[in-house]
C-alpha positions as CSV (number, residue, x, y, z in Angstrom):
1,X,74.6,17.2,32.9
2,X,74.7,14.7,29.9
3,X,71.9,14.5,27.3
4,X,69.7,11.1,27.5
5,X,70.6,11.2,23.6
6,X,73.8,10.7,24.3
7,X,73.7,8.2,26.5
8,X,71.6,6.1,24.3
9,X,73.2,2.6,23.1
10,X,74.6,3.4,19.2
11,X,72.3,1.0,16.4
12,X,74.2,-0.5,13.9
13,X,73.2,-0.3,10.2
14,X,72.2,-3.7,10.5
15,X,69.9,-3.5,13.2
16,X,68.5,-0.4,11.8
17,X,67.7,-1.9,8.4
18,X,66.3,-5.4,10.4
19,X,63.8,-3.0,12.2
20,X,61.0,-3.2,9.9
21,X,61.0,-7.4,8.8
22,X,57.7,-6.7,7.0
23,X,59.5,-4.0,4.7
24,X,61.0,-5.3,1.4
25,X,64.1,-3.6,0.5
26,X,64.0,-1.4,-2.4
27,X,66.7,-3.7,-4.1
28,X,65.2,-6.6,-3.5
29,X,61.7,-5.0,-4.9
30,X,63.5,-4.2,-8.3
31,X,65.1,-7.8,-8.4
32,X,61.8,-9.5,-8.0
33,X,59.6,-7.1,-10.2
34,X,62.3,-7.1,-12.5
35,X,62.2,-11.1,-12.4
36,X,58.3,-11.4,-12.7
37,X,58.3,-8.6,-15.8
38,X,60.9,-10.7,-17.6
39,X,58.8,-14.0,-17.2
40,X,55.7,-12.2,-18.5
41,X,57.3,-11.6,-21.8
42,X,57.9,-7.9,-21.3
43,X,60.1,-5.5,-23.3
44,X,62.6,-4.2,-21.5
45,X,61.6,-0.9,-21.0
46,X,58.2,-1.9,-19.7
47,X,60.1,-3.9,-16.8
48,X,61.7,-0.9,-15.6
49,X,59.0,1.1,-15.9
50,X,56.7,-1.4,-13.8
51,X,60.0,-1.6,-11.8
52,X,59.2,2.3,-11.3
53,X,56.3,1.9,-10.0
54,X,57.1,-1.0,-7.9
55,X,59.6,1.2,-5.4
56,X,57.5,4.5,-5.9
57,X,54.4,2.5,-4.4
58,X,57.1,1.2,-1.6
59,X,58.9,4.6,-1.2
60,X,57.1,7.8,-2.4
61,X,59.8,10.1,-0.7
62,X,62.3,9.2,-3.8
63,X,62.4,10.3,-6.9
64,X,61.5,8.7,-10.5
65,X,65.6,9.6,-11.1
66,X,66.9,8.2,-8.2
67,X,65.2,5.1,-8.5
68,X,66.2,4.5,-12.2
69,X,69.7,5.1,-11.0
70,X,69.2,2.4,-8.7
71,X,67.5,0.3,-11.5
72,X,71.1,0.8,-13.4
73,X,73.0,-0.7,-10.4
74,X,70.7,-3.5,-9.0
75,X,71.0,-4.6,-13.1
76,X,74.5,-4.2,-13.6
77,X,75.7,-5.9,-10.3
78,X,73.0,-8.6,-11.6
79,X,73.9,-9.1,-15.3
């Protein structure tokens, strides 16, 4: 006997991630609030910080660390 699981069609990552259209993704939330805090004249650590919040509000499961460290990379990859 085989497990319904298994016979199951396999997702890919791109279907997965296009499941919820009405979901921003968390790098495109700290582009755009990143964006907005830089054309409202803010310092740069007040646009990471509102950055912060930003994903936190989005995804509460993550931590303040791992989304600085994400932060660090959307930034660097961006200039």
């Amino acid at each position: 006997m085989v497990s319904p699981y298994l016979q199951r069609p396999v997702r890919s990552l791109d279907e997965v991630l296009g499941t919820s259209p009405a979901e921003e993704r968390v790098d495109e939330v700290i582009r755009r609030t990143l964006a907005e805090a830089e054309a409202a004249g803010q310092a740069p650590s007040d646009r990471v910080s509102r950055a912060v919040v930003a994903v936190l509000r989005q995804r509460p499961e993550m931590t303040a660390r791992e989304v600085l460290s994400l932060i660090r990379r959307a930034r660097g990859a961006g200039g």
